[in-house]
N, C-alpha and C positions, 0 to 999 in steps of 0.2 A: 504494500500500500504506500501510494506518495502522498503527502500532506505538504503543503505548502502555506507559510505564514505569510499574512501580507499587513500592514500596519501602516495606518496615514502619522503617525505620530514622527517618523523618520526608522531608518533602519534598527536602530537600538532595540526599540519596542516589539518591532517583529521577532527578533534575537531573543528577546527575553518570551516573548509566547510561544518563541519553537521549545528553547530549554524547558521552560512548563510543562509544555507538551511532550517533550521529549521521555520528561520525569513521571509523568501519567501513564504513558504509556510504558516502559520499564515496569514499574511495580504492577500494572494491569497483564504483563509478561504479552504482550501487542508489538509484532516486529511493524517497522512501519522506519518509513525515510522520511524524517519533515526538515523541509528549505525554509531559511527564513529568506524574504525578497521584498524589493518597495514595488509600488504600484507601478510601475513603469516598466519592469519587472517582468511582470506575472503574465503577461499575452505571449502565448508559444508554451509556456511551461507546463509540462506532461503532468496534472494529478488527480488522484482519486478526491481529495479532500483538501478547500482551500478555508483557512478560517482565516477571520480577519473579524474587526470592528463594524459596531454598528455604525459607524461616520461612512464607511467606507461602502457604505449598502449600493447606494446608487449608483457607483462605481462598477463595483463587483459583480452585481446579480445579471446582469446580462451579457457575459462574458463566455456561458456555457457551461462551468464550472460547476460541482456538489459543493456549495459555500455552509460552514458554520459562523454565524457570528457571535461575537464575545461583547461582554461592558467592559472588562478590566482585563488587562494582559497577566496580572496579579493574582488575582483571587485562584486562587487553583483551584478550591473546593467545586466554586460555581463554572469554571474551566471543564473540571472532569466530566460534572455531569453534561454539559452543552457538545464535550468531545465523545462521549461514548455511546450520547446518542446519537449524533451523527456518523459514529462508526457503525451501528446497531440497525442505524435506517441505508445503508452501504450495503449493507449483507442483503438487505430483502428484495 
């Protein structure tokens, strides 16, 4: 599975939502490749699952892409559940 991070806040924040993710998926034992990228970025990039910010909506959502979006690049708690169900609706 690819995952790709995209974050309007500048590339930092993308970085820090792949490591998130990265660490979710580890303890959930979920092999998966996630790219962190800025929006500029992300047109041509092969993935199953792009998550990114709710700013980034109108951006994103017509791009083609299986998009999750997030509030906080931070909260991991609210992270997991947001990424596992969109891994969960992937399977179906």
């Amino acid at each position: 599975m690819n995952i790709v991070t995209v974050c309007g806040m500048g590339m930092g924040s993308s970085l820090v939502l792949k490591m998130n993710i990265d660490d979710i998926l580890k303890q959930k034992g979920i092999k998966a490749e996630v790219e962190a990228c800025d929006l500029g970025s992300l047109v041509g990039k092969v993935a199953d699952l792009v998550v990114t910010t709710y700013e980034l909506k109108s951006q994103v959502e017509d791009k083609g892409y299986n998009v999750a979006y997030v509030r906080s690049v931070i909260d991991k708690k609210a992270l997991e559940t947001i990424i596992m169900d969109a891994i969960g609706n992937l399977k179906k």
